[in-house]
C-alpha positions in Angstrom: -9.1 -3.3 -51.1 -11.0 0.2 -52.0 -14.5 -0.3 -52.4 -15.4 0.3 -55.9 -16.8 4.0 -57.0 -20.4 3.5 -58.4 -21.0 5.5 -61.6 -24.0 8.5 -61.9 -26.0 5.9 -63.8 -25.2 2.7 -61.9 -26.6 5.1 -58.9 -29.4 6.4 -60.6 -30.3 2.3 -61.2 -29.5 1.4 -57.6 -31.6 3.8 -56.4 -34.8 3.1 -58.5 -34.3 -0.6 -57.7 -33.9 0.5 -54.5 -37.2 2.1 -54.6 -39.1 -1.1 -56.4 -39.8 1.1 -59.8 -39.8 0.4 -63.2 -38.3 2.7 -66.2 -42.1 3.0 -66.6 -43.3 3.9 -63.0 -40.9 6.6 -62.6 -42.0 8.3 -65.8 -45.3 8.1 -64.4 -44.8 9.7 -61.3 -43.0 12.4 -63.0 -46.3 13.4 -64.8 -47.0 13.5 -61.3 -44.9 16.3 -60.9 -45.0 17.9 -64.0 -49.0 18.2 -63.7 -48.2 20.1 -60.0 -45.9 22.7 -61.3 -47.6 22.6 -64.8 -44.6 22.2 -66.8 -43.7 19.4 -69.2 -40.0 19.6 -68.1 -40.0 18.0 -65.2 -41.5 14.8 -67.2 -38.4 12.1 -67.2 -39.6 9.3 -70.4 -38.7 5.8 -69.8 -36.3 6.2 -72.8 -34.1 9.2 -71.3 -34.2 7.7 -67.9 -32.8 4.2 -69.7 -30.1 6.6 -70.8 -29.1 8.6 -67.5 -28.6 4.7 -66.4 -27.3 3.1 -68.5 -25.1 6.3 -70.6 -24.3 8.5 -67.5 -25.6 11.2 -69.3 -26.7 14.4 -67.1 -30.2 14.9 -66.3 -31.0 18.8 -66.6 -32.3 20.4 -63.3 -35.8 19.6 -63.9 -35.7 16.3 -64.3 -32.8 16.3 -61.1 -35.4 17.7 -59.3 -38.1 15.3 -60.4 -35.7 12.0 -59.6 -34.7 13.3 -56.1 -38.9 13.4 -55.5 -39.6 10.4 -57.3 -36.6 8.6 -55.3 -37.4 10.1 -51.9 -33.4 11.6 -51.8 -31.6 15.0 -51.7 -30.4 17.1 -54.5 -27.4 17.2 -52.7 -26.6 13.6 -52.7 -28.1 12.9 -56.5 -25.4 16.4 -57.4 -22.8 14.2 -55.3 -23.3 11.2 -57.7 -22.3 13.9 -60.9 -19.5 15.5 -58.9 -21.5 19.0 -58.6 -20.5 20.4 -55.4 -23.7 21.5 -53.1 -23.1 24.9 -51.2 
């Protein structure tokens, strides 16, 4: 039997549990982040974050970038999870 293909946002879940956060932690962290590059776009809310999960709706770069620090992965394997191809 074929092991089961895992959606973006069931990944994105996995991942945080995986990591011991809450919806609230990693919006925390990614003031973090925002405050280092001093832009507001990197900041992922609780809300939106609740929706990449649990809507599989696309994070924009930023907020990619901010999840794959957050998470302690690559871009290439978060892009893998959307089907974006990595050079």
């Amino acid at each position: 039997m074929a092991a089961q293909r895992l959606k973006s946002g069931e990944r994105l879940l996995k991942k945080r549990m995986q990591v011991g956060m809450s919806l609230r932690d990693v919006h925390k962290a990614s003031l973090e982040v925002a405050k280092e590059f001093r832009n507001r776009k990197f900041i992922v809310p609780a809300s939106r974050l609740h929706s990449f999960e649990t809507q599989n709706s696309t994070p924009n770069v930023y907020r990619f970038y901010t999840l794959t620090r957050v998470y302690g992965c690559s871009m290439k394997e978060m892009f893998s999870w959307y089907g974006i191809p990595w050079g």
